[in-house]
Backbone bond lengths (Angstrom), bond angles and torsions (degrees), N, CA, C in turn:
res aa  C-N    CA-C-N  psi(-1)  N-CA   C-N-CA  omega(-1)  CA-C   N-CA-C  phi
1 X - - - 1.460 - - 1.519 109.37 -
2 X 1.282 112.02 123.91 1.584 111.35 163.08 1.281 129.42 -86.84
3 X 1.584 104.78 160.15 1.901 110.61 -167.51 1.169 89.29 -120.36
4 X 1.417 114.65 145.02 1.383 143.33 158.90 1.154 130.25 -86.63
5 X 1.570 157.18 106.99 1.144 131.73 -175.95 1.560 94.21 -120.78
6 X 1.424 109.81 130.55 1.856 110.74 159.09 1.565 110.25 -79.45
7 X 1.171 98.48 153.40 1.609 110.06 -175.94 1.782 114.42 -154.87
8 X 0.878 121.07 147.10 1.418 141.97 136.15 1.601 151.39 -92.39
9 X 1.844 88.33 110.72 1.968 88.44 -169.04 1.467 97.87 -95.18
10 X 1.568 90.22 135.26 1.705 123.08 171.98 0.778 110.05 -138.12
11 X 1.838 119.29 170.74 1.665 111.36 -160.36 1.819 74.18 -174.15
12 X 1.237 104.86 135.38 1.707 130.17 134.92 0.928 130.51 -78.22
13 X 1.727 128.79 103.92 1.216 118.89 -166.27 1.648 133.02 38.03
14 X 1.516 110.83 19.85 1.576 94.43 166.14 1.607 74.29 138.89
15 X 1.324 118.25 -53.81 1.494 117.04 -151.91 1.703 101.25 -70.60
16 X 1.133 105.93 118.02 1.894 116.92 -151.09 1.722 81.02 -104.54
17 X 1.110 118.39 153.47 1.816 136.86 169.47 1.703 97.92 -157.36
18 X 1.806 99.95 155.75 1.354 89.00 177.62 1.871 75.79 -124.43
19 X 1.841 97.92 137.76 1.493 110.89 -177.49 1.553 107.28 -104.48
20 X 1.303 114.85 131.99 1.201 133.71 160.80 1.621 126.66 -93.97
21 X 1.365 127.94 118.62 1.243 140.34 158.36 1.497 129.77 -30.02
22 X 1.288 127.14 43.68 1.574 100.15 -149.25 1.887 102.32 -115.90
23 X 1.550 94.38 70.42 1.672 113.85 -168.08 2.011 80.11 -81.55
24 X 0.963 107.58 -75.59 1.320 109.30 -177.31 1.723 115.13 -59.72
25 X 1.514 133.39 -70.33 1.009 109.47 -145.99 2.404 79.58 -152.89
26 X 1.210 89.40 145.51 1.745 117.85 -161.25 1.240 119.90 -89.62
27 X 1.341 148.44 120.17 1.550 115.90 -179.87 1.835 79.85 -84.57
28 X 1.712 101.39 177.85 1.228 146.75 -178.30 1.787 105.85 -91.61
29 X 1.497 106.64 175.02 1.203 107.54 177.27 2.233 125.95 28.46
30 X 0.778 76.12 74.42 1.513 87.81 -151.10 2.026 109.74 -82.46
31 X 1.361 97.68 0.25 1.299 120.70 -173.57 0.963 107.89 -84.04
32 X 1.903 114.97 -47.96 1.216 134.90 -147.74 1.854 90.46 -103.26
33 X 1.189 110.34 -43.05 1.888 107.98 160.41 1.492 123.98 -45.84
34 X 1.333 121.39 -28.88 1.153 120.65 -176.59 1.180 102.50 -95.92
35 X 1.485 139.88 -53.41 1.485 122.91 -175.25 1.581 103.05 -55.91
36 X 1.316 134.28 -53.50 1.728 128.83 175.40 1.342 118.02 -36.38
37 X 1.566 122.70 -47.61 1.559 139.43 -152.18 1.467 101.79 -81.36
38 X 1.673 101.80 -45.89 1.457 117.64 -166.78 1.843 119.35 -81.36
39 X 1.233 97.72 -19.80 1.680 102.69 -172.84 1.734 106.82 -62.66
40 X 1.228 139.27 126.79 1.550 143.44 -173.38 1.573 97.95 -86.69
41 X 1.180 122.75 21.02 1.869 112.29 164.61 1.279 91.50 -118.04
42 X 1.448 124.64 -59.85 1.586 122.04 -143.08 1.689 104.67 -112.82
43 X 1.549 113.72 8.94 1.698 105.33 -176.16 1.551 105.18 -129.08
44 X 0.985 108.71 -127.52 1.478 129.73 156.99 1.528 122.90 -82.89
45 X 1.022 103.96 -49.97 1.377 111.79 -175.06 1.651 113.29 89.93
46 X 1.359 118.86 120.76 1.574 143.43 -170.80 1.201 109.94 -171.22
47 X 1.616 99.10 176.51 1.643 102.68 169.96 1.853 92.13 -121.15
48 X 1.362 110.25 35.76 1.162 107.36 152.43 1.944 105.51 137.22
49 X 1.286 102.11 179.98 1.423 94.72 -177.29 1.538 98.05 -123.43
50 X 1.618 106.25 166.27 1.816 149.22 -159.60 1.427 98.35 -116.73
51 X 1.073 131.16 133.88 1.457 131.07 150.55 1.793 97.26 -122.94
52 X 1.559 97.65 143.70 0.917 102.70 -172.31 1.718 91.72 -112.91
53 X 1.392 99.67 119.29 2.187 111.73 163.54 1.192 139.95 -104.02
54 X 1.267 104.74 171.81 1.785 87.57 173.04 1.452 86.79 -109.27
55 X 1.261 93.50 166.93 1.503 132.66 -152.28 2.054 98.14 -112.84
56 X 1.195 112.64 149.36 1.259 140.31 159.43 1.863 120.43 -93.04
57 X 1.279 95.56 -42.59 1.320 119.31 -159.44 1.619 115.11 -105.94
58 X 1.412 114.50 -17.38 1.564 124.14 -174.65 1.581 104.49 179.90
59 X 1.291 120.76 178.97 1.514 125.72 -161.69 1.524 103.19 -58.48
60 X 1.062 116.37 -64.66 1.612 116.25 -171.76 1.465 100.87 -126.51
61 X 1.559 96.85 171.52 1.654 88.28 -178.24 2.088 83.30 -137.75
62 X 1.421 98.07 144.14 1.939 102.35 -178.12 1.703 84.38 -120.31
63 X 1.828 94.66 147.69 1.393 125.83 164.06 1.541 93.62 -110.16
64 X 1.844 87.56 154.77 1.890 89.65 -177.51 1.963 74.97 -133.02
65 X 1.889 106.05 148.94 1.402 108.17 164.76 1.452 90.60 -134.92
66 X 1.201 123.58 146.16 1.326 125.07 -163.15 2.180 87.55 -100.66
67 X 1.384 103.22 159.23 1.594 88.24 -175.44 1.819 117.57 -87.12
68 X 1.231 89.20 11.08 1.772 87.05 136.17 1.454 131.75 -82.22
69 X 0.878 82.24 -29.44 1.923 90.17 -176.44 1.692 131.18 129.87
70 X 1.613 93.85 -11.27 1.257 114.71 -150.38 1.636 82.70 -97.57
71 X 1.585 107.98 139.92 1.364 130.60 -171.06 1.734 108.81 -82.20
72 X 1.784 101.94 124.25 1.819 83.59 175.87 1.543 106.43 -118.96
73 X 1.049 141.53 -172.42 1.348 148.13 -145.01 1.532 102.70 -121.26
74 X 1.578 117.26 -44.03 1.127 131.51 -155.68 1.829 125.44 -117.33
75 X 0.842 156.71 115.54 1.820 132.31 155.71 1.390 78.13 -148.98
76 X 1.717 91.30 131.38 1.557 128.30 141.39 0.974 139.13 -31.45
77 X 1.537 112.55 -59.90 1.379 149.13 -149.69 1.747 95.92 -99.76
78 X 1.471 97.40 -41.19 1.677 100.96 -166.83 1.560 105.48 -76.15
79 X 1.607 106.40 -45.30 1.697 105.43 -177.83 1.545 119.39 -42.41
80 X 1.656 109.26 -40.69 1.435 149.05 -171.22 1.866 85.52 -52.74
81 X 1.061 95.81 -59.94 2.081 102.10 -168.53 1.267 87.85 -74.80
82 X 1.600 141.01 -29.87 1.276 104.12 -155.33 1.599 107.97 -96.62
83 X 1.474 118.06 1.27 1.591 129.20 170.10 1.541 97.81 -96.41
84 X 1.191 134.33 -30.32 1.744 118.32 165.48 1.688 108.59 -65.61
85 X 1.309 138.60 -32.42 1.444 140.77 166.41 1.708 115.43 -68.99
86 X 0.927 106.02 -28.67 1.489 107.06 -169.37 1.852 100.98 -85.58
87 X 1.258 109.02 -39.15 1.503 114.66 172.29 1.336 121.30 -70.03
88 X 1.673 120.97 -61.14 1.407 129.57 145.45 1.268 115.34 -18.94
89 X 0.740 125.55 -91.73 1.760 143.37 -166.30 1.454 95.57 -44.70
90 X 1.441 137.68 -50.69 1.237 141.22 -167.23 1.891 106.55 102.77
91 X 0.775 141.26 41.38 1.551 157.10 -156.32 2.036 92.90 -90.86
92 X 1.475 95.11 -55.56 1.480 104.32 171.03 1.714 103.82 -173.78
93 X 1.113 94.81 168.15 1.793 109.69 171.31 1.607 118.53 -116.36
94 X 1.697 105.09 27.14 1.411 104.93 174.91 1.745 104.44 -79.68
95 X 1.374 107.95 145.55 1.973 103.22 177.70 1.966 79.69 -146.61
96 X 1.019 118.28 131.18 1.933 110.36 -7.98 1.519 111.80 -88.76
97 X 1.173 135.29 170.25 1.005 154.59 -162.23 1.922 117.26 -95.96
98 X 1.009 151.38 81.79 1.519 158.08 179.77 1.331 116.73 -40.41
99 X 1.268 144.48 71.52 1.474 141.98 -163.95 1.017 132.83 -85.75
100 X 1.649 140.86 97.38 1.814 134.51 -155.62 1.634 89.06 -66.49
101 X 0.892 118.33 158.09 1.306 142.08 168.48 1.547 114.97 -160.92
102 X 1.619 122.85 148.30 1.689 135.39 173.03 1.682 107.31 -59.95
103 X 1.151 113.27 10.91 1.708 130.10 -165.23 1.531 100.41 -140.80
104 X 1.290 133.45 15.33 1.275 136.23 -163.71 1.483 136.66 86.43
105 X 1.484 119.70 -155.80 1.605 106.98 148.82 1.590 112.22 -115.65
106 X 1.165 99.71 132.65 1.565 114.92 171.07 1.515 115.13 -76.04
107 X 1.386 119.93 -179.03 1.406 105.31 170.80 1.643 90.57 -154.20
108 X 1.263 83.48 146.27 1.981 103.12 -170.19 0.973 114.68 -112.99
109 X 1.492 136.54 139.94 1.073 135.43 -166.80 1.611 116.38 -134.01
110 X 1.056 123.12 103.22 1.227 121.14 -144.56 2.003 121.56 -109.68
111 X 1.109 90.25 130.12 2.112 104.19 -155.46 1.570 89.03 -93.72
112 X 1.422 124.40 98.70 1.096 123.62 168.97 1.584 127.41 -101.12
113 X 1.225 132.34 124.35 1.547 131.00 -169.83 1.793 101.11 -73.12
114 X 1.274 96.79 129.32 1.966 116.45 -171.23 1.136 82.65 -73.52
115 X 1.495 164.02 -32.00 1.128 138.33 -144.15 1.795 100.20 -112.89
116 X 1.317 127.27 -16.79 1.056 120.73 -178.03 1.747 108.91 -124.94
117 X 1.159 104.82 -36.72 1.717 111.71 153.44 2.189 83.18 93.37
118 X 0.625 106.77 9.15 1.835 134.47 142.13 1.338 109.48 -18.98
119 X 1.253 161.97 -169.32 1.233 172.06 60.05 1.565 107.80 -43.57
120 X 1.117 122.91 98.45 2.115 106.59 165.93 1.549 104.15 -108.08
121 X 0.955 146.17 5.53 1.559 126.01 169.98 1.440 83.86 -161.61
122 X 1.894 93.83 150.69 1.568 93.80 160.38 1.729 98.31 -135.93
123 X 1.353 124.06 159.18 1.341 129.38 165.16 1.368 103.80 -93.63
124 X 1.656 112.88 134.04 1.371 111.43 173.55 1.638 108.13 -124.44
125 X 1.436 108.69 120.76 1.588 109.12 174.08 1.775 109.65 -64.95
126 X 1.260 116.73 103.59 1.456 123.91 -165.86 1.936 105.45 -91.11
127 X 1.544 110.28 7.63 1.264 100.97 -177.64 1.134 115.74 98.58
128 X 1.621 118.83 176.40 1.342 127.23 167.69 1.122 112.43 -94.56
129 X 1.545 156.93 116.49 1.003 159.49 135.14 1.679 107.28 20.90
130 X 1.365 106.88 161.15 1.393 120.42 154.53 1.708 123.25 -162.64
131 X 1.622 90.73 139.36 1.875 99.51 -157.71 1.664 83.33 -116.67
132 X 1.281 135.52 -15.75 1.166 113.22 178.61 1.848 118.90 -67.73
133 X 1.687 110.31 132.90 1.722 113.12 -146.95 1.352 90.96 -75.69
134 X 1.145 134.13 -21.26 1.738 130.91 -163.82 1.666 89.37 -89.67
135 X 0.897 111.07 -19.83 2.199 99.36 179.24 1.473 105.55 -97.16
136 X 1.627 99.96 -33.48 1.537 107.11 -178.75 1.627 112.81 -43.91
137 X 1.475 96.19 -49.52 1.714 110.32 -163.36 1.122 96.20 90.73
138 X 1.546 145.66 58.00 1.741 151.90 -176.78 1.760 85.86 -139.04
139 X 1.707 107.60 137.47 1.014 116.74 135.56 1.570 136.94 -73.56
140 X 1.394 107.04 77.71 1.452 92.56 -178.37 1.623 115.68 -145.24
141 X 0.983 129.07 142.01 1.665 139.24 -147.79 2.090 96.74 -83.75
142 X 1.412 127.48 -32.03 1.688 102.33 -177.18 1.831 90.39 -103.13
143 X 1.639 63.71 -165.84 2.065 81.05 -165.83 1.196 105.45 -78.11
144 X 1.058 134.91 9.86 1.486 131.53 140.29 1.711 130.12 -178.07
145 X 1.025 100.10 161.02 1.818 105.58 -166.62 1.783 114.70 -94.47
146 X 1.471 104.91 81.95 1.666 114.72 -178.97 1.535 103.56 -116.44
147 X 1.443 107.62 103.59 1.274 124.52 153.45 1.719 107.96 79.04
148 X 1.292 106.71 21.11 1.612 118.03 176.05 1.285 126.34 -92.75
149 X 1.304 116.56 117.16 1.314 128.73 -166.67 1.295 148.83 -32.10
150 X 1.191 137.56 96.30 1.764 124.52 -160.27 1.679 102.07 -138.15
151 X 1.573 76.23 135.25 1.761 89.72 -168.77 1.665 102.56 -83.41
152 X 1.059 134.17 175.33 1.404 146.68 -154.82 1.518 86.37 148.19
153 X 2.170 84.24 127.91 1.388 125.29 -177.39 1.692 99.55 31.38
154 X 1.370 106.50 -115.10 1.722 104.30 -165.14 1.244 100.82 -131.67
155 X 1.341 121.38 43.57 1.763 138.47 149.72 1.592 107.15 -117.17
156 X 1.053 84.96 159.20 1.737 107.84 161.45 1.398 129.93 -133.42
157 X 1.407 119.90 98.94 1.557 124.96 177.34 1.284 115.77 -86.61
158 X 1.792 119.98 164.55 1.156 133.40 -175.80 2.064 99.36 -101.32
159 X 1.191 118.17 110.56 1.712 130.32 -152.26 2.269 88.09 -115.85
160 X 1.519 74.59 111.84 1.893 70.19 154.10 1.385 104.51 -124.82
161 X 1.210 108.56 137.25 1.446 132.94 169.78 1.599 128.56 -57.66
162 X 1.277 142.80 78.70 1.218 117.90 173.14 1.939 118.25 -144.54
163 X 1.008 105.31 167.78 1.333 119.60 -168.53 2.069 107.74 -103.00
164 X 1.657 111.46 121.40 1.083 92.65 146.62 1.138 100.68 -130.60
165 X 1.466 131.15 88.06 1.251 118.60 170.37 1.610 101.31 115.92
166 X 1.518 104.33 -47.11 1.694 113.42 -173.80 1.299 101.92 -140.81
167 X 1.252 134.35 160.81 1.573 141.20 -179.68 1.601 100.69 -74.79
168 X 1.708 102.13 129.69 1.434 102.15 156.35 1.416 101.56 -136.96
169 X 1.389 111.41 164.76 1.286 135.83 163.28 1.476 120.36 -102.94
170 X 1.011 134.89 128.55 1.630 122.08 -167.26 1.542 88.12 -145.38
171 X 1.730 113.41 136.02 0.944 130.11 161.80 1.406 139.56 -142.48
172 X 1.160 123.15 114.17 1.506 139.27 -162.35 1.393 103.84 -65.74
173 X 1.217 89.59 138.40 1.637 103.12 172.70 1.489 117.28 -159.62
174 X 1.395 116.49 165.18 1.404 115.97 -141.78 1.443 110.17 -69.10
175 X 1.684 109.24 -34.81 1.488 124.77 167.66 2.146 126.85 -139.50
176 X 0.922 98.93 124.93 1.306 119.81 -149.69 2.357 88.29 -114.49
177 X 1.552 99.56 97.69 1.430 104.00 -170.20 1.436 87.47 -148.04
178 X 1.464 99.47 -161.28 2.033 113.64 -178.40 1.374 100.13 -92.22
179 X 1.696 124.05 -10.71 1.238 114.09 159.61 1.905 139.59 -67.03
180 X 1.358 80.55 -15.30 1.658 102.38 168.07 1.308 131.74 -58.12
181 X 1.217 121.56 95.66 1.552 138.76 -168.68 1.623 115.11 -47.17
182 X 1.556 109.85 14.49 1.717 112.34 158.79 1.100 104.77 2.35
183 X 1.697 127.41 -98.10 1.280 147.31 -143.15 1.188 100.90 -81.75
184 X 1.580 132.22 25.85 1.292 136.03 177.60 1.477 109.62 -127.93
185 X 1.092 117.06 -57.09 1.689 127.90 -174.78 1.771 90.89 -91.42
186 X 1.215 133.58 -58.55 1.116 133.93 -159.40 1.698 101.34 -34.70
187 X 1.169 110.89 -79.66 1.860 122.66 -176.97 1.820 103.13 -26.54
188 X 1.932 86.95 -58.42 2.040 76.84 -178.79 1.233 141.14 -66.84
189 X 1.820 96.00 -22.49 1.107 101.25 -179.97 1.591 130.32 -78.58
190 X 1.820 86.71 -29.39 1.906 94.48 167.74 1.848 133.24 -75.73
191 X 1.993 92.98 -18.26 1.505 84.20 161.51 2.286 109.22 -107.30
192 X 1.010 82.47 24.97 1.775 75.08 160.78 1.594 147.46 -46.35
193 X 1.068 133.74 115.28 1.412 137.24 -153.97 1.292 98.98 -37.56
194 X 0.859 132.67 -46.02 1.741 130.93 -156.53 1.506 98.70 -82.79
195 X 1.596 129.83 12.08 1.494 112.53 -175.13 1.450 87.67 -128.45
196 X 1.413 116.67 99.30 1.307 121.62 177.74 1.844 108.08 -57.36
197 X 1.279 117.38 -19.89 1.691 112.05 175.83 1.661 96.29 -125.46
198 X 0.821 127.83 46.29 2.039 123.26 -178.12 1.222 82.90 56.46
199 X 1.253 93.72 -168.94 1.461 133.86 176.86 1.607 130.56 -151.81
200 X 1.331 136.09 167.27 1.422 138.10 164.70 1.526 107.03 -69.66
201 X 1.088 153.58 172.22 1.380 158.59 161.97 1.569 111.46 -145.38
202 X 1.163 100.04 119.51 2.149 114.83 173.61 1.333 90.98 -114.54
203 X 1.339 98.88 141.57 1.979 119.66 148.22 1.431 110.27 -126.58
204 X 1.184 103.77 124.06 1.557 120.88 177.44 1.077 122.47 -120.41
205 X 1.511 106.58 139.45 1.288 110.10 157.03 1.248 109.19 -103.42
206 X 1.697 123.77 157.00 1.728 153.32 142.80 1.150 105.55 -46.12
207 X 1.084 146.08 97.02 1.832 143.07 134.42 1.332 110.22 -46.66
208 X 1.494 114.01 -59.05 1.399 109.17 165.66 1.806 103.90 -172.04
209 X 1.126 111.37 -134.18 1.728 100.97 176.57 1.414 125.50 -58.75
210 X 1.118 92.08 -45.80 1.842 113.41 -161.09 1.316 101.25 -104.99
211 X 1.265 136.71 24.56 1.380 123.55 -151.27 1.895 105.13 -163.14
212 X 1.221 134.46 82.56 1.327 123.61 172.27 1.847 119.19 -105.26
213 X 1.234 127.64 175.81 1.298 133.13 -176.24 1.573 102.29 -141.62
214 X 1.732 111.44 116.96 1.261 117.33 -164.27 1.375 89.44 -123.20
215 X 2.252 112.16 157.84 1.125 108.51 156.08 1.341 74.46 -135.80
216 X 1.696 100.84 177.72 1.816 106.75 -154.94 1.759 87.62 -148.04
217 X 1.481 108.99 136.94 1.708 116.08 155.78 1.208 74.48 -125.09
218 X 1.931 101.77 141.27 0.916 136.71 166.10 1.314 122.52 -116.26
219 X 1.716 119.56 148.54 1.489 120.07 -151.95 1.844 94.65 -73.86
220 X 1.075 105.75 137.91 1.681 111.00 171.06 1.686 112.82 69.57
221 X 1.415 120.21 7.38 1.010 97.71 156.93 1.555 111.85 -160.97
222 X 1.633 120.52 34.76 1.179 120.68 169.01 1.883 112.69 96.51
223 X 1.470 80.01 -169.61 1.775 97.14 162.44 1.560 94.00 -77.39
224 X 1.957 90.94 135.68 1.857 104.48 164.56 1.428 84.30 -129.66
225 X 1.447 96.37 -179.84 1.233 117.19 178.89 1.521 127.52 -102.55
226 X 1.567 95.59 14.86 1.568 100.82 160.55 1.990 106.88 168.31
227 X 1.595 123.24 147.97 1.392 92.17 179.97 1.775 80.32 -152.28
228 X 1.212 95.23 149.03 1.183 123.72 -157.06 1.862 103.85 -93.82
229 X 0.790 128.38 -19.91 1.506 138.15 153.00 1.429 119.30 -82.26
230 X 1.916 117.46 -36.39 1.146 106.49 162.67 1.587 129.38 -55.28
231 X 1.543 101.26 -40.71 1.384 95.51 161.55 1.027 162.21 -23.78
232 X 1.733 90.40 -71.71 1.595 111.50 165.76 1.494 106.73 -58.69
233 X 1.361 131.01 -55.61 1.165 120.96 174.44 1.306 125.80 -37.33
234 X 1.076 121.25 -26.84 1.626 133.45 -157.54 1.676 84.92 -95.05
235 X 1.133 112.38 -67.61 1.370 98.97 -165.24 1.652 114.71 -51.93
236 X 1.275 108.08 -36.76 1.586 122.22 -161.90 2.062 93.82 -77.23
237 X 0.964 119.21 -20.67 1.632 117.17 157.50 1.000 119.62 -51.99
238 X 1.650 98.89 -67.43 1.231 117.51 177.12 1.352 137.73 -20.18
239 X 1.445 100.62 -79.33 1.287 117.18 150.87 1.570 149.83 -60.63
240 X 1.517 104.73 -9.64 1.166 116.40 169.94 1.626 107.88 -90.22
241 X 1.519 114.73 0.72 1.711 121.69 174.36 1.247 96.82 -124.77
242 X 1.342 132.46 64.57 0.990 139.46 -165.84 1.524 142.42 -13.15
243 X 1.642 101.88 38.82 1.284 121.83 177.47 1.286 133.53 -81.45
244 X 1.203 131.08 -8.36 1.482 148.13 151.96 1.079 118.94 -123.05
245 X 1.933 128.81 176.60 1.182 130.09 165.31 1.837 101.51 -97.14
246 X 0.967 115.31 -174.05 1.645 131.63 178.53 1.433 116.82 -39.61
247 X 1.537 111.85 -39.80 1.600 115.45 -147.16 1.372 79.77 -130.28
248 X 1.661 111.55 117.27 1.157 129.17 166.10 1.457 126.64 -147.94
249 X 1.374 118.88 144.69 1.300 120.92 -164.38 1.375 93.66 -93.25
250 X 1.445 117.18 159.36 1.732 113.71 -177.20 1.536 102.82 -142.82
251 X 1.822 130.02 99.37 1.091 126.16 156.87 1.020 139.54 -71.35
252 X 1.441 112.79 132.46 1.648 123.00 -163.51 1.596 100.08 -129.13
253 X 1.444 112.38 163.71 1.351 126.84 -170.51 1.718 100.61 -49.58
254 X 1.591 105.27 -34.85 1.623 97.95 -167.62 1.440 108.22 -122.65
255 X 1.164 107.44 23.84 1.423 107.10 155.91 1.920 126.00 149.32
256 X 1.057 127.36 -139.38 1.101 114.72 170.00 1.404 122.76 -143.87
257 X 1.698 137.21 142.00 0.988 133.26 -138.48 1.662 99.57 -146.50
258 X 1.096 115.82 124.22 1.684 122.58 -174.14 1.483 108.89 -86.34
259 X 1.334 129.22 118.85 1.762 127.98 177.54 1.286 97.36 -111.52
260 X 1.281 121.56 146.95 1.565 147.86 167.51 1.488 115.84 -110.42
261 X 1.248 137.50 95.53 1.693 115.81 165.50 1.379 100.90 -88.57
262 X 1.450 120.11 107.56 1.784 142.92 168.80 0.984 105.20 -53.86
263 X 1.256 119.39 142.07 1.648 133.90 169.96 1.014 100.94 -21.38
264 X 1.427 137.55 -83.63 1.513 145.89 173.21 1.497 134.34 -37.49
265 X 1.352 104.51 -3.58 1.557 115.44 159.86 1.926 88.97 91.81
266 X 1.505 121.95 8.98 1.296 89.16 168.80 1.297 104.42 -82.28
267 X 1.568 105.73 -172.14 1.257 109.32 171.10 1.513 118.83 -134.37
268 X 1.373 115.30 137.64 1.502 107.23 -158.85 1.542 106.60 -117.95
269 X 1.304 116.30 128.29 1.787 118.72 178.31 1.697 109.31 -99.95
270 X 1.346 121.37 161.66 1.206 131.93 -165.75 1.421 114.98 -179.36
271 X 1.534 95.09 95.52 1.493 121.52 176.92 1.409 98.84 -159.98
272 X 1.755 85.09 164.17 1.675 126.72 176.32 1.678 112.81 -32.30
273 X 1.219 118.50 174.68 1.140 123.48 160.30 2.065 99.94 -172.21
274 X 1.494 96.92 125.73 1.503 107.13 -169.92 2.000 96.38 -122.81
275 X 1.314 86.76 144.93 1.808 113.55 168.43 1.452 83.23 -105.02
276 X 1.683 99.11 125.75 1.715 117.38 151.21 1.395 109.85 -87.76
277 X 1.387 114.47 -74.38 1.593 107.20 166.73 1.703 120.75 -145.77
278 X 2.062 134.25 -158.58 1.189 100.01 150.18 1.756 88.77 -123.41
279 X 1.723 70.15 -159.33 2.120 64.13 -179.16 1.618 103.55 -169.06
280 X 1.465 142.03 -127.38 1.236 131.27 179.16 1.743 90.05 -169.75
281 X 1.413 103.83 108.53 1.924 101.84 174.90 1.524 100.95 -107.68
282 X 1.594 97.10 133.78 1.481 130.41 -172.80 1.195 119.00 -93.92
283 X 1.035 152.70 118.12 1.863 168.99 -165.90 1.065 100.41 -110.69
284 X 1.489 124.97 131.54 0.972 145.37 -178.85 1.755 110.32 -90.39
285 X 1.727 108.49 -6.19 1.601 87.18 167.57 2.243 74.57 -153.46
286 X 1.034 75.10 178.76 1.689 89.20 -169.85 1.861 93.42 -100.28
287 X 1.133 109.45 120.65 1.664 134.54 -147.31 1.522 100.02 -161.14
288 X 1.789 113.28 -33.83 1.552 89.29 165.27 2.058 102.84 -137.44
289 X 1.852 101.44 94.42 1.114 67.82 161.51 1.813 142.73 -106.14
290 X 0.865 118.98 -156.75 1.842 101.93 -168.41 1.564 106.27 -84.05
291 X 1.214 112.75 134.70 1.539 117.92 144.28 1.062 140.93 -100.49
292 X 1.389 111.38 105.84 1.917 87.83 -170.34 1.317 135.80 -65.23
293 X 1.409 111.69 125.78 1.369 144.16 -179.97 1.147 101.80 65.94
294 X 1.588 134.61 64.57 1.354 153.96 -176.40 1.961 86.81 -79.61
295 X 1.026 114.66 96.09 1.601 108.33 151.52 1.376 122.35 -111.85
């Protein structure tokens, strides 16, 4: 017997997810859905899938599976799509919107065009940061990891440690282009001894205060083309090594993303969110069938 799942592909700046509806009813095995859904020869193509839930605790609640399979806590970029779907679609017309997440609830704030009643940008309050290494998920002995040294293969980079939601490592460097050995350091650096669960990995460059250039490997599913937690992280390095001021723009392969650190140490993101299309993906054996309201 075959399974059907409907879906919707969206992407933040580059960062592609395929979103599922599952207000009413859930597929199963959800590990094994995302490596199928996510592969760019034989599925849809993503760097992973969204389920969209209901919530106990706040309006909706989002799952993230990276297209390995492996479950993440956090995306920027994805929350961003999952308040342009929830408005679109008609889900509700509350703004802003309350989002469960394995990282808490976020809150979305949503920039809708009067003439099409559209969603095009949303601001997402992403929290306050965290540098403490035991929350981070970092092996590392002081109260926190800014710009301290870790060797990988036969370099040595300067690695700050921090958490928004998920562990990243972000490291500055003098130039940040397509010459950048991503797909070289990235892999080692995200399964490195000291990251008892991997990690995300940014390299940045400084343009100047307000202004950085990021590329991102991300845990479980490679180079993307942009991540919305890498960001914030990047900036929140940044500035905690006193290399920018607060308000910085952050270029990524797929686009560009506005960070705020607020008086209060949250930190606020602000970017796009685009529908490519939907469609109906077909299984060749029934592997997920529905439960209703499986959360």
């Amino acid at each position: 017997m075959k399974s059907k799942v409907h879906f919707t592909k969206m992407h933040g700046i580059g960062n592609d997810y395929i979103y599922i509806n599952c207000m009413e009813s859930c597929p199963v095995d959800l590990p094994s859905l995302s490596r199928l859904m996510s592969d760019r020869h034989t599925g849809v193509g993503g760097d992973g899938i969204i389920l969209i839930m209901p919530s106990d605790i706040a309006d909706f609640k989002m799952r993230i599976f990276n297209a390995d399979g492996s479950e993440a806590k956090m995306c920027g970029n994805g929350s961003r799509c999952v308040a342009k779907y929830i408005h679109d679609f008609k889900l509700s017309d509350a703004n802003p919107i309350h989002l469960e997440t394995l990282a808490g609830i976020k809150v979305l704030s949503l920039i809708i065009d009067p003439a099409t009643d559209k969603v095009e940008q949303v601001t997402v309050d992403m929290g306050l940061p965290v540098w403490e290494p035991a929350l981070v998920r970092v092996d590392y002995p002081g109260e926190r990891m800014s710009r301290q040294p870790v060797r990988v293969g036969d370099s040595e980079v300067l690695l700050s440690a921090v958490s928004m939601g998920n562990p990243h490592g972000v490291v500055v460097m003098d130039r940040v282009d397509e010459s950048t050995p991503v797909d070289r350091l990235g892999p080692m650096l995200e399964r490195h001894a000291m990251w008892p669960d991997r990690a995300n990995i940014e390299f940045v460059e400084v343009n100047s205060r307000d202004e950085i250039t990021m590329r991102v490997w991300e845990r479980g599913s490679g180079e993307t083309m942009a991540c919305g937690t890498g960001a914030c992280a990047s900036v929140v390095a940044c500035h905690e090594a006193g290399l920018t001021d607060r308000n910085v723009t952050v270029h990524l392969l797929g686009g560009d993303l506005e960070v705020e650190i607020a008086p209060d140490g949250h930190v606020m993101m602000t970017g796009p969110a685009t529908t490519v299309f939907t469609g109906e993906y077909e299984l060749d054996r029934d592997i997920i069938p529905a439960n209703k309201r499986n959360t």
